[in-house]
N, C-alpha and C positions, 0 to 999 in steps of 0.2 A: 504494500500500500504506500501511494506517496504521501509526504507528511509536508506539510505547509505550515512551519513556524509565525506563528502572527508574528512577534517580533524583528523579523527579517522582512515584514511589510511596515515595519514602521511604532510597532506597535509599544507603549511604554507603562514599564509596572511599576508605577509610581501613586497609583489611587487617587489619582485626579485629572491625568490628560485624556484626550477624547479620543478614543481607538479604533472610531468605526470604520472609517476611511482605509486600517490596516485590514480590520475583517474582513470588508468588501473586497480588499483587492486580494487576498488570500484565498476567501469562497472565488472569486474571479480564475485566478490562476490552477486551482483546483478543477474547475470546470473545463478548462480547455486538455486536462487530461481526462477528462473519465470521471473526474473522482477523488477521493483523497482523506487524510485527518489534516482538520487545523486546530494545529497545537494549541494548545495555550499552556504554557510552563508556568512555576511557581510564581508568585507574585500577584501584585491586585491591579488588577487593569478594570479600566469602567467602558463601555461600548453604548451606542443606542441600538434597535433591535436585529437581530441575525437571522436571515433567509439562508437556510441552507437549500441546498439542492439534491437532486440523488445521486446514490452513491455516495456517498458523502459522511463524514463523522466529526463531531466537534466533541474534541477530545481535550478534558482539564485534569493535568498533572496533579499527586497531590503538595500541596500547597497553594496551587492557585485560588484565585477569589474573581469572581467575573462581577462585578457589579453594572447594574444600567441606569443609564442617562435617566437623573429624576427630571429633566427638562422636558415636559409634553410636546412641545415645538419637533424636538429629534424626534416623536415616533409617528411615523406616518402612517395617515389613514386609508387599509385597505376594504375592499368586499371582504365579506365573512360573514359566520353566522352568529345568531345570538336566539338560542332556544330553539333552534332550526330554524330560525328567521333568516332569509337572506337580507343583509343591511351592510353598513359600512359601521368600522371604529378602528378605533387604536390598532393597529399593529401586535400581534402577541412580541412576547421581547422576545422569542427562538419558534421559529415556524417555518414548513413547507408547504406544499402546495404541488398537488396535485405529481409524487415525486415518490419512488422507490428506494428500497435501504437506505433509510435514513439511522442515524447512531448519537444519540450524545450521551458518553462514557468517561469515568475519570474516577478519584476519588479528591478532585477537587469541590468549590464550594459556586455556586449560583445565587447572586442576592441581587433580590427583584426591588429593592428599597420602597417599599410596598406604604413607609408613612406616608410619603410625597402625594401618592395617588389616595391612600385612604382621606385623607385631610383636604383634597383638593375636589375631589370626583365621588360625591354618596350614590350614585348608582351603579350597579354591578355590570349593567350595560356599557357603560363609560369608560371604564377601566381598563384597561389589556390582560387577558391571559399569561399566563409565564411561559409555558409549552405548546405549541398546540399544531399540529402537524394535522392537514386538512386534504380529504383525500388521498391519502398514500398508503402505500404497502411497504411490510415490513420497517415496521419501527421499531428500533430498542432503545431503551431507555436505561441506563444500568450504573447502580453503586456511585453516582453525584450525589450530593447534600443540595439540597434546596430549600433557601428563607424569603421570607418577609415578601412575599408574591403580593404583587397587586388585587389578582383577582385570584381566579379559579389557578393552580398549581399546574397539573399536566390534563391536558383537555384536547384528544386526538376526536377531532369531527371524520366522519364515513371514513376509517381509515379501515385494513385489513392486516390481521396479525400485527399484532401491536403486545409489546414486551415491557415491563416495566420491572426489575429487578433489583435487590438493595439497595433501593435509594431510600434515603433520609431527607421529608420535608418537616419544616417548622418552621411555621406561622405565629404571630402571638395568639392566644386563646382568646381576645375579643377584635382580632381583625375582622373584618368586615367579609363575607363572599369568598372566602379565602380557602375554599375545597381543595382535600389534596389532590385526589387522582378523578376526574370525570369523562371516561367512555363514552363519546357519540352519536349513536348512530352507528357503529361501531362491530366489526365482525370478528370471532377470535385474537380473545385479548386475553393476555395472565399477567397476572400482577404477584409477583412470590419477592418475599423476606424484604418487607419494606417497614420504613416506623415513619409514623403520620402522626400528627399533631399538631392541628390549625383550629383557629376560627371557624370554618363552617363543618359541612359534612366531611367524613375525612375519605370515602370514598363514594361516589354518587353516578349510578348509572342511568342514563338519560337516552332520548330518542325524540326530541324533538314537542313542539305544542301542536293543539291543533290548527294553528295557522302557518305553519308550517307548508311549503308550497311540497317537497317531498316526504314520507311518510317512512323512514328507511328504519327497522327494527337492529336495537342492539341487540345479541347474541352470542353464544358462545362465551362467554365471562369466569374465567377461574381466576379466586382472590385464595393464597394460602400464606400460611408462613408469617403472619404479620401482626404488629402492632399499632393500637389505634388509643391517642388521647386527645381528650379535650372533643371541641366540635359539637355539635347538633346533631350527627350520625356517626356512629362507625360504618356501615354499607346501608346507602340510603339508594334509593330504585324510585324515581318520579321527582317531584309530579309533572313532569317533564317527559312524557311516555306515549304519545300517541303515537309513536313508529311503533310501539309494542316492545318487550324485554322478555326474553326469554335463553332458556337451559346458564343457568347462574350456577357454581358451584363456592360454596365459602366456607373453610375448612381451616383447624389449627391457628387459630387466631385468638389475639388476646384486645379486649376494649375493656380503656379504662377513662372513666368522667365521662364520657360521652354521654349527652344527653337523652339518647334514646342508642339501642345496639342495630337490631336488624329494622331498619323502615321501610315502608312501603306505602306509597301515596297517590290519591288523585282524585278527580273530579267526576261530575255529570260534565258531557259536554268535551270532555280532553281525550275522550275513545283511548283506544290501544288496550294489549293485553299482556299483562306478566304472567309468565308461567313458567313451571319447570325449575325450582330452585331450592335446592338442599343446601342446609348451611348445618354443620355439626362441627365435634370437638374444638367447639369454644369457651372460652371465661370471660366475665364481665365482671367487672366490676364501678360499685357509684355511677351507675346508670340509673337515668331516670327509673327509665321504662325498656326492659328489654328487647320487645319485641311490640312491634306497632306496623298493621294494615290497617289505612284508614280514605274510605272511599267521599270522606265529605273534606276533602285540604281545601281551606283556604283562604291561602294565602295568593299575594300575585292579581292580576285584569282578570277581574269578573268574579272576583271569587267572595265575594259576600252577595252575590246575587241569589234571590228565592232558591232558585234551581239548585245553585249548589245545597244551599244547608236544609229546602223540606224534606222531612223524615217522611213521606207521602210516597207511595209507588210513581212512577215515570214511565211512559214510551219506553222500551227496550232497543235501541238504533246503535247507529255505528258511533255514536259519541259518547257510548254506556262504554265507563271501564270494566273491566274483568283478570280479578286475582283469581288465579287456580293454579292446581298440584304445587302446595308451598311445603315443604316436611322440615322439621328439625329433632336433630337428635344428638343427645350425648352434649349438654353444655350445661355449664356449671355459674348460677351470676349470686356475690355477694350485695349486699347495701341498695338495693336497687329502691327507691325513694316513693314515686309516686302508686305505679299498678308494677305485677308482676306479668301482664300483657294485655293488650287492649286491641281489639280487634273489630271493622263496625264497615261493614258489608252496604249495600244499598239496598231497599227492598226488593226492588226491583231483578235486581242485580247480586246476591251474596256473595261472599266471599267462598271461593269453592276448592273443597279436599285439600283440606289445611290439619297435619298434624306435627303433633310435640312427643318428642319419647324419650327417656330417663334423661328430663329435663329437671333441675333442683333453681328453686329460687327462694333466694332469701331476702326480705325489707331490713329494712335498715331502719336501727333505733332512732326514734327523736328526728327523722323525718322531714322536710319543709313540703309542704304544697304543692305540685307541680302538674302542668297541662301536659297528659302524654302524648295527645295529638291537637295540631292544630286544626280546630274545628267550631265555628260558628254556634253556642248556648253549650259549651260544653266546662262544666267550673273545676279546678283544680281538683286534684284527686296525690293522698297519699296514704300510701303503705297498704294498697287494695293487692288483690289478686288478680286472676284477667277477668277482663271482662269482655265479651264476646257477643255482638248482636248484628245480625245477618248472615247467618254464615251457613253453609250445606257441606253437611261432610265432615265434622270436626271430632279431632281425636287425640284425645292425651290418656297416652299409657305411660306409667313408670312415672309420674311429675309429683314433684313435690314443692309446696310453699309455703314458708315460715313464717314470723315476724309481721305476720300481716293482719289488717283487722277486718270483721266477719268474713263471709264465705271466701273461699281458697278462689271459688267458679263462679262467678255470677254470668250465666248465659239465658240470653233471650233473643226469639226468634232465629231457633237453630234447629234445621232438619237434619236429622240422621246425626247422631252423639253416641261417640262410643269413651268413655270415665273410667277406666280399670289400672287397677295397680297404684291409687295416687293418694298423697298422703299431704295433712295438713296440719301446724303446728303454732295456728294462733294466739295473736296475744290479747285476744278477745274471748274470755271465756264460754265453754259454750257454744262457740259458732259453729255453724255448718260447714261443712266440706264444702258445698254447692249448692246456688239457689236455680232455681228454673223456671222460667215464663215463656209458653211459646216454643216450645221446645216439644218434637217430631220425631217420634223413632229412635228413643234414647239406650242403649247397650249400657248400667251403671253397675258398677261392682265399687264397694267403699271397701277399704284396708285401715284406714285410720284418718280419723278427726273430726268421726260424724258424729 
């Protein structure tokens, strides 16, 4: 591979001259062979934003520190999308465009100097992505440190086979839109041994809104190996989903403060369908809420409109979402604060063959208040168990929940309930295992805490 030294283009690691003019002419000369890495060696060099091409790898030594131009003026404004909107903004600070083997590898550092834009720009439209490679095939992404991103961290739109490997982001915990890793639209992507730790979601799989002029479904999705603090999610799925999400796998992973663990979101009105997603041997911990499907979000244009939040049946159409075959098994969550899972279907519409197995959850003493889901007349809730309403097809074997006050289950309007093997160890004396209204064809066997 040839290697194209930025510093032999001019470039200076001094942490404060402006290096872009060297990148450019480095990605330049790279291009008229084929291809290539441009170096960047130890030291702190600052750039405005880098178009790579294909073939291609931007590769940082360790020691290096790449920092970008906090001057908006140096980032120019291309097409792009924004929630599968075609529109124009900011330039991501590292992107390509419609371009094959792309690479940015190193065990150097990436700092997006993220105050400049949080303190200048409060919309997350506004802002630039830090990553975001747009239509291309084969991307790796592997073992960089990445800070203080402006917006969304690594954000590969329609790309295919897409790698993200030991990398390390961090965010401060009240940046603004500051997700670590968000897939596309996106086809065969794995994300292994990475530690996250931002401001929003810390991994968030998307496919677009319903205004969206293409409709392209994410898929294929393995998350393993990984650490997740801080954020509103550890693996968050919408509400950004009308291309549909489906076959997820999330496996061997550790969240901890995350606001909520596994989420899943969306509206009347924003169509698409998630399916197909096993998430097991995990831990959580000081999670809200571990687990949240919630068919009334809203948050975002339009989202306090009647339609989203009447509890009323609806027209059954192509703008009705649909969760189905969701399973979990084998995870383990301490201190979780608000519900031990919350889960709320549309009538219309339920949530469909959703189950939990030698699942253990434990509430946390002393407790605050907290909204598991964002949802229109819905009041703070802590230290419940799950609560489940709309749903077909629901099954917890082997679950167990602690520290929590009355029923372990409060389910309403639930056809087909299969309750066996599950244990509950209230700190509400007296309480039920489970309460039930609306409930169809229920399979119950109690073992302890009725």
């Amino acid at each position: 591979m040839s290697c194209f030294n930025i510093t032999a283009y001019g470039a200076v690691a001094d942490g404060k001259t402006d290096s872009t003019q060297a990148f450019q002419a480095a990605i330049a000369a790279a291009v008229q062979t084929g291809g290539g890495a441009i170096y960047v060696p130890s030291g702190v060099f600052v750039c405005g934003p880098i178009h790579l091409q294909s073939n291609m790898t931007l590769y940082l030594e360790a020691g290096a520190v790449l920092k970008f131009a906090t001057d908006h003026e140096k980032h120019p404004v291309i097409p792009y999308f924004f929630q599968g909107v075609e529109t124009e903004l900011f330039a991501p600070l590292i992107y390509a465009v419609d371009a094959e083997n792309i690479t940015i590898a190193g065990r150097g550092v990436l700092d997006g100097q993220g105050q400049y834009w949080w303190s200048r720009f409060p919309g997350d439209f506004q802002r630039p992505r830090f990553i975001c490679p747009i239509r291309c095939q084969n991307v790796l992404i592997d073992g960089v440190k990445i800070i203080n991103s402006p917006c969304w961290t690594i954000n590969p739109i329609l790309c295919e086979n897409v790698t993200v490997n030991q990398v390390t982001i961090v965010n401060p915990a009240d940046s603004p839109n500051t997700d670590g890793i968000d897939p596309e639209s996106c086809k065969n992507v794995h994300i292994s041994n990475c530690h996250i730790d931002v401001g929003d979601d810390c991994i968030a799989i998307k496919s677009g809104v319903e205004k969206a002029k293409y409709r392209v479904a994410c898929e294929n999705i393995t998350i393993t190996n990984c650490t997740m603090v801080h954020g509103h999610g550890g693996v968050v799925i919408g509400s950004e989903m009308s291309g549909g999400v489906r076959n997820v796998v999330i496996t061997n992973c550790v969240f901890e403060g995350t606001d909520r663990g596994i989420r899943i979101k969306s509206r009347r009105g924003r169509g698409g369908i998630v399916e197909d997603l096993r998430v097991s041997n995990i831990i959580m911990k000081g999670v809200m809420t571990p687990f949240v499907m919630n068919m009334y979000y809203h948050c975002g244009e339009g989202g306090k409109e009647p339609e989203v939040w009447d509890k009323n049946p609806h027209p059954v159409n192509e703008k009705t979402p649909v969760f189905r075959r969701i399973h979990f098994s084998d995870i383990t969550v301490r201190e979780a604060t608000a519900a031990a899972g919350f889960l709320y279907g549309l009538p219309e519409q339920p949530v469909e063959e959703i189950s939990f197995q030698n699942v253990s959850v434990h509430l946390a003493e002393g407790a605050e208040p907290g909204l598991p889901a964002m949802m229109c007349h819905l009041e703070p809730m802590k230290n419940q168990g799950f609560y489940c309403n709309n749903v077909k097809n629901l099954a917890f074997r082997q679950v167990k929940v602690s520290g929590h006050e009355g029923p372990a289950f409060t389910l309403e309007n639930v056809e087909g309930l299969v309750l066996t093997g599950c244990q509950a160890e209230p700190v509400t004396p007296g309480a039920p295992l489970y309460k039930l209204s609306g409930v169809k064809g229920a399979q119950l066997e109690q073992v302890n805490g009725s």
